[in-house]
C-alpha positions as CSV (number, residue, x, y, z in Angstrom):
1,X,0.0,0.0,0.0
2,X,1.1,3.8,0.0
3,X,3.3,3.3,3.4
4,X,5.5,0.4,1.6
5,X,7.8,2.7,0.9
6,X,8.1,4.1,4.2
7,X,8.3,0.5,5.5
8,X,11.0,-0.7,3.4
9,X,13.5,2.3,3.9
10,X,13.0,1.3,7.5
11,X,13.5,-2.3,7.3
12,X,16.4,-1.7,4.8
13,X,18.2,0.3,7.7
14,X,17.0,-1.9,10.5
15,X,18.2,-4.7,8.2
16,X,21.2,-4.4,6.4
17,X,22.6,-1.5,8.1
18,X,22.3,-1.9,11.9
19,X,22.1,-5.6,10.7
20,X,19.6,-6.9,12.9
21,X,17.9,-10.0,12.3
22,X,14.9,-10.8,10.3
23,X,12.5,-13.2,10.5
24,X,10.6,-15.3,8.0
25,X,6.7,-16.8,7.6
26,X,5.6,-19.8,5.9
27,X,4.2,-18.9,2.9
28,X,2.7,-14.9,2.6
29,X,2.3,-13.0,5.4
30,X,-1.3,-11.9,6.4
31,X,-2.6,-8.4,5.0
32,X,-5.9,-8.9,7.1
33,X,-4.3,-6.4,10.2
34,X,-7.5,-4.5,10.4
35,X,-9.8,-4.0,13.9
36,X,-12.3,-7.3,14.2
37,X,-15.8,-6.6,16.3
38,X,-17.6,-8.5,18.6
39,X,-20.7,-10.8,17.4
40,X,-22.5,-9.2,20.0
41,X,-22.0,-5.4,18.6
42,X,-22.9,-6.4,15.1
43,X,-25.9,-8.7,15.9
44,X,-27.1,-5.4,17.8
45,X,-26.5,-2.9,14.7
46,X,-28.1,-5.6,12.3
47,X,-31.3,-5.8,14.3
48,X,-31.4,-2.0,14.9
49,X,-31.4,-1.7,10.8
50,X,-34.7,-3.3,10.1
51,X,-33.3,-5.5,7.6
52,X,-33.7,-8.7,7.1
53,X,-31.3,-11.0,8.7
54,X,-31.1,-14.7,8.6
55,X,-27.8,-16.5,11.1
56,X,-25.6,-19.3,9.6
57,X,-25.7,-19.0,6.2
58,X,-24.5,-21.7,4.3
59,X,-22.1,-21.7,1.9
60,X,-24.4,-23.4,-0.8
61,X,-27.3,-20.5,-0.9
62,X,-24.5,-18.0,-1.2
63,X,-23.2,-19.8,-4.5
64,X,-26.4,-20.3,-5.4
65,X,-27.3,-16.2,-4.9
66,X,-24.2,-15.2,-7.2
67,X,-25.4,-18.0,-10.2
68,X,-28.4,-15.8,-10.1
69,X,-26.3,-13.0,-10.6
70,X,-26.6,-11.2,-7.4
71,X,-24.1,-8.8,-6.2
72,X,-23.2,-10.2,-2.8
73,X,-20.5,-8.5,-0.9
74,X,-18.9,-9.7,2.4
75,X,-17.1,-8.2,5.5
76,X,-15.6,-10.6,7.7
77,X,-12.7,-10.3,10.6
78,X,-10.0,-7.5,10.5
79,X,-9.8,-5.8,7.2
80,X,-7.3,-5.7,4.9
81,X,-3.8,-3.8,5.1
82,X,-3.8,-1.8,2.0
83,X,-5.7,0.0,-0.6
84,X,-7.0,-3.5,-2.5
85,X,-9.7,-5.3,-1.3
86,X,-8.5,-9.5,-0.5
87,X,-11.5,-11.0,0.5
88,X,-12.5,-9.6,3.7
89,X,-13.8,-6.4,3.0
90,X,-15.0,-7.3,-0.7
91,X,-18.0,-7.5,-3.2
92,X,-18.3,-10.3,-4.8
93,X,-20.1,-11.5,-8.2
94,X,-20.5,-13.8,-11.1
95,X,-17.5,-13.0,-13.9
96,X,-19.3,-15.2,-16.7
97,X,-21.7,-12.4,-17.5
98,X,-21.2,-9.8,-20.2
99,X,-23.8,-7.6,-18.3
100,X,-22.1,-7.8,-14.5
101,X,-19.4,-5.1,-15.3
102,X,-22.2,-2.3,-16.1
103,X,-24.4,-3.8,-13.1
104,X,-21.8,-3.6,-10.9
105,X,-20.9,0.0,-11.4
106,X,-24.4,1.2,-12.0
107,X,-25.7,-0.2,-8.9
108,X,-23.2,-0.4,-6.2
109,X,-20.3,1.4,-7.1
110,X,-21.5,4.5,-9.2
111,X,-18.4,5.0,-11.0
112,X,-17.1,5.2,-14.8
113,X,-18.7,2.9,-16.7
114,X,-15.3,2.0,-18.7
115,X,-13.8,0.7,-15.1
116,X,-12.8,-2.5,-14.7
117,X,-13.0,-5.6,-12.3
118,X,-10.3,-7.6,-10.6
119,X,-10.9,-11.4,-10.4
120,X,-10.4,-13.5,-7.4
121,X,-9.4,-17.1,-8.0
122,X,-8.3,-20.2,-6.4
123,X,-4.7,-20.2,-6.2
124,X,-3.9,-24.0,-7.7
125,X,-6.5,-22.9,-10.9
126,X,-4.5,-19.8,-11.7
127,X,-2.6,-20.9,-14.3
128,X,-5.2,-22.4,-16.5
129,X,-7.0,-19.6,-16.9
130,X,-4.8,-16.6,-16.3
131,X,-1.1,-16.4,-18.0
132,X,0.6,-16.3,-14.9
133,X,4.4,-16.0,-14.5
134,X,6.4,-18.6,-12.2
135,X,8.1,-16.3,-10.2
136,X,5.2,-13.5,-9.6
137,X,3.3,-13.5,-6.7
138,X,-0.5,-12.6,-7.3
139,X,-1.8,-12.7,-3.7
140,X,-2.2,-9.0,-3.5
141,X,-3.2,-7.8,-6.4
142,X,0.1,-6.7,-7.7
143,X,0.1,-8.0,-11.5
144,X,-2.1,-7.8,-14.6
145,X,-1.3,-11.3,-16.5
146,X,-3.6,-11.4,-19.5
147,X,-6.6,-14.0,-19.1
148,X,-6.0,-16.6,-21.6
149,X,-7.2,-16.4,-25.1
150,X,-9.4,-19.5,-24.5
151,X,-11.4,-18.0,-21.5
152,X,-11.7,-14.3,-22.3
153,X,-15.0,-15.0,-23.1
154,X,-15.4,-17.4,-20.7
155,X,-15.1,-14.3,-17.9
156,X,-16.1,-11.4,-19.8
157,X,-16.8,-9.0,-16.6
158,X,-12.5,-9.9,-15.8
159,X,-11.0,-9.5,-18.9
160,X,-10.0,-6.1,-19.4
161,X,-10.0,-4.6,-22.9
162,X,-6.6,-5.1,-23.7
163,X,-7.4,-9.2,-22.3
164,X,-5.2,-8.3,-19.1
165,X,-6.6,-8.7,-15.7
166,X,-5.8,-7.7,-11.9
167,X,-5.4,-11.1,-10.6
168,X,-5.7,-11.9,-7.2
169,X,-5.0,-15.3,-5.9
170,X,-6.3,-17.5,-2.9
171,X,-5.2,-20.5,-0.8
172,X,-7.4,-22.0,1.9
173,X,-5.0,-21.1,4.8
174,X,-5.3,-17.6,3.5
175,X,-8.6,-17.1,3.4
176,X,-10.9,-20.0,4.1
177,X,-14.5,-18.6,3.6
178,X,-13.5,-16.9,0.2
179,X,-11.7,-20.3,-0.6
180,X,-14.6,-21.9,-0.1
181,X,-17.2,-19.8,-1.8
182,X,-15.0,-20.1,-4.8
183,X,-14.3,-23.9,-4.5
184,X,-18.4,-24.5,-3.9
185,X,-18.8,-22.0,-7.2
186,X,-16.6,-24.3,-9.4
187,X,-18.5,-27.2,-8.2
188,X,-21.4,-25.8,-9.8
189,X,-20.4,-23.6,-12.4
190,X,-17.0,-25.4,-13.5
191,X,-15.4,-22.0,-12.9
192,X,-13.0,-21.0,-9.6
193,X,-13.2,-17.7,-10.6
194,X,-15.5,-14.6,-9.0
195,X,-15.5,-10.8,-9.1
196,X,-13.6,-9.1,-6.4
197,X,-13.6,-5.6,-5.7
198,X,-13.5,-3.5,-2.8
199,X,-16.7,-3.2,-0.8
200,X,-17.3,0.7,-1.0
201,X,-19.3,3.2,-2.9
202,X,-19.4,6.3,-4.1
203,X,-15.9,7.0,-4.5
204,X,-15.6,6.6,-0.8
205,X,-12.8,4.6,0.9
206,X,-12.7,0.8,2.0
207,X,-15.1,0.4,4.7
208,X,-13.3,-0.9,7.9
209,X,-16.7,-0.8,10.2
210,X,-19.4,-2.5,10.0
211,X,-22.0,0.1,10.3
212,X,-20.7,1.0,7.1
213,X,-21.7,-1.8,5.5
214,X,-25.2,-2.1,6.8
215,X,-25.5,1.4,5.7
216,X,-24.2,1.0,2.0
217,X,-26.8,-2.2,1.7
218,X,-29.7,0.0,2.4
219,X,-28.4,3.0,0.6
220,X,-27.5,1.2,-2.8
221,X,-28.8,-1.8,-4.9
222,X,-26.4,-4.2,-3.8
223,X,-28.1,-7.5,-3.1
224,X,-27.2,-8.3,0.7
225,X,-24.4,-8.4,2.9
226,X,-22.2,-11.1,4.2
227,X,-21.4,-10.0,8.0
228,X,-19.5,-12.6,10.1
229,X,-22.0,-15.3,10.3
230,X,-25.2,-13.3,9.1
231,X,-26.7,-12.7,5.9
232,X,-28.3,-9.7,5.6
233,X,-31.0,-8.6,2.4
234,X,-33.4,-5.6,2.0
């Protein structure tokens, strides 16, 4: 994000000049640093909304809610470090339709109508569908590889003009609900693919609360919300 700079100059010093030691994770280290709420706070703010709430969802009906082409978006433990959104702060929808870009931006987002869409997929699938390079790491966002010839019309809402696309990869220990979603939406679609992009509107920043989130459901026509372990839907 905009303090990696910042960061690195001091870890370069901490580092190599005072040469104190580092340490090293397993794999990528988590960007979801943001503040996580209480069930108890959020049940209260979800019955105070007059929406309609139903507890447990299960990770069928969601699949089965973005086949229908609904624009489902989720907030779910600490938010993400960064200006991208990685799953946990995100909206999510089908990238098989023609129509979802323009739906997307018309209803929820109210932006440029030429903007595109990042797509989210399952991090062992990349490479069949995306022209990934070996050495890249597409975890965060950081790359456009070009979806491959054979699928660009296979995700129409991903594939950006030019057939390049913001790819952002998954692994279940990353991220085990969006994992999920996506591995239950291959199962039925043959696709591990969805629409990620940040869950805002309006031009406005990342949410981080979940008041925020309650509130963009009711003020836009997004579908519902995806809040911890509630589904919420006007």
């Amino acid at each position: 994000h905009d303090g990696g700079l910042c960061m690195g100059a001091a870890q370069l010093v901490w580092h190599n000049v005072l040469g104190k030691p580092r340490n090293f994770w397993e794999g990528s280290f988590t960007p979801y640093l943001g503040e996580t709420y209480s069930e108890e706070e959020v049940a209260k703010a979800i019955v105070s909304s007059g929406l309609n709430v139903e507890n447990n969802v299960k990770l069928d009906k969601i699949v089965d809610l973005l086949e229908e082409q609904k624009i489902i978006s989720v907030f779910s433990k600490g938010s993400e470090s960064g200006r991208r959104a990685l799953g946990n702060r995100s909206i999510l929808a089908d990238p098989r339709s023609t129509e979802m870009k323009d739906k997307v931006n018309e209803k929820v987002k109210h932006r440029q109508w030429f903007r595109p869409f990042a797509p989210i997929c399952k991090e062992e699938k990349a490479s069949i569908y995306f022209n990934t390079s070996e050495n890249a790491c597409y975890k965060y966002m950081s790359f456009s590889p070009n979806v491959r010839d054979n699928y660009q019309t296979t995700l129409p809402a991903v594939t950006h003009i030019d057939g390049s696309s913001r790819l952002q990869t998954i692994s279940k220990t990353e991220n085990e609900f969006i994992y999920n979603i996506l591995d239950e939406f291959e199962n039925i679609t043959g696709v591990p693919v969805l629409i990620n992009t940040s869950f805002n509107s309006r031009g406005k920043s990342i949410l981080t609360h979940y008041q925020t989130a309650i509130q963009i459901l009711d003020s836009t026509q997004l579908d519902s919300v995806i809040l911890g372990d509630y589904y919420i839907y006007k």
